[in-house]
N, C-alpha and C positions, 0 to 999 in steps of 0.2 A: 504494500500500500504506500505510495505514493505520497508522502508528507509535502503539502501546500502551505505557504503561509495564510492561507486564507481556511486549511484544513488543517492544526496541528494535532498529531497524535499521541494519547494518554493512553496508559499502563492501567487500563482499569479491574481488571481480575473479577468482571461479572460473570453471572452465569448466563447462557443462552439456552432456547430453545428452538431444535427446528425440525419442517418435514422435509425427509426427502425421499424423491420417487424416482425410485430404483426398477422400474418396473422393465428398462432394456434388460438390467441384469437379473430377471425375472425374479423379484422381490417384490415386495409389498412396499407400499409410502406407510414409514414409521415415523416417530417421533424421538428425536434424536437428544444429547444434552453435549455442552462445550461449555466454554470459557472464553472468554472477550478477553483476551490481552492484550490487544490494543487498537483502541477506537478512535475514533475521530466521528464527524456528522459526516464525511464524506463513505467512511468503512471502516469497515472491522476487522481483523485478524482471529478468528476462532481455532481452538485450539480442543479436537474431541478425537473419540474414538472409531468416530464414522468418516467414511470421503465424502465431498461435496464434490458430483458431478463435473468438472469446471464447463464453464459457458451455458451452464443453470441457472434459472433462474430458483430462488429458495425462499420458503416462506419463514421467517422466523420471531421469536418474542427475545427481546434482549431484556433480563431482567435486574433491574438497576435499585442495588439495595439502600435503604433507608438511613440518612442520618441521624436519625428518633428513636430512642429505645424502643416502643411500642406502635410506628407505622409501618405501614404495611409497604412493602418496597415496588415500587413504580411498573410497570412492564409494557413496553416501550414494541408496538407491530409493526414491522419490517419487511419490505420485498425486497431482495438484493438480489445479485448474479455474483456466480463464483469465477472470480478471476485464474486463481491460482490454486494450488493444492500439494503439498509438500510432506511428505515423510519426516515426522520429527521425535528421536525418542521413541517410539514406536505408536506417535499418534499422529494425525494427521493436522494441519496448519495450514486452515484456508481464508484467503483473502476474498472477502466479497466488500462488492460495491454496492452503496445502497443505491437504488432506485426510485421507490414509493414509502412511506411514511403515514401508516394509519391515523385517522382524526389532527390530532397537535402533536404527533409522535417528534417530529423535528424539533420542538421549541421545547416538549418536555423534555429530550437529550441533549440538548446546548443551554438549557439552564440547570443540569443536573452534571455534565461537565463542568460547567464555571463556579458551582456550588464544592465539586470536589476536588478542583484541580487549580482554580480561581482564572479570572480572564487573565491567559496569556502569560502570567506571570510563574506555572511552573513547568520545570525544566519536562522538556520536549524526549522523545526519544531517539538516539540516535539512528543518521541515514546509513542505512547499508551501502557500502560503495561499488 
């Protein structure tokens, strides 16, 4: 993923949710679980036990936990396509791009960014060269 100054990307260690349908490789559309380690409003790096198709499109909840003892933590519907897909560790490390953004889904993830990472002001992740 591509770091923009207009797109910085955070180390965020959310959980994800997503489907994917597998039905070439004659399987069922399940429901899959990852990790967001590193997001941006433009995309995400997920980081699971499943592949993401690349040049899929994927449906997913990115679920963005609570800074309040007692709220219930945000969950954020997502259409992306899988850019990339990489062997890591023995899990998989896919880049999707977002696409579509359920109801306020973009305004609730860039004010829930700058609530945990603040505008701008922390340190970015570095570019792979």
């Amino acid at each position: 993923m591509e770091s923009k100054p207009s797109h910085p990307r955070y180390p965020a260690n959310w959980g994800v949710r997503f489907l994917c349908d597998c039905k070439e490789q004659g399987e069922t559309i399940n429901l899959h679980n990852g990790v967001a380690q590193e997001i941006s409003t433009h995309g995400v790096r997920i980081l699971s036990d499943h592949h993401i198709c690349q040049k899929k499109k994927v449906a997913m909840h990115l679920m963005i936990p609570s800074r309040l003892n007692d709220a219930p933590m945000k969950v954020v519907k997502i259409i992306g396509h899988n850019i990339e897909a990489i062997l890591k560790d023995g899990k998989y490390l896919c880049e999707i791009e977002f696409m579509h953004f359920e109801e306020n889904g973009l305004k609730v993830l860039e004010k829930n960014l700058n609530m945990f990472f603040g505008p701008r002001d922390y340190p970015q992740i570095a570019q792979s060269a």
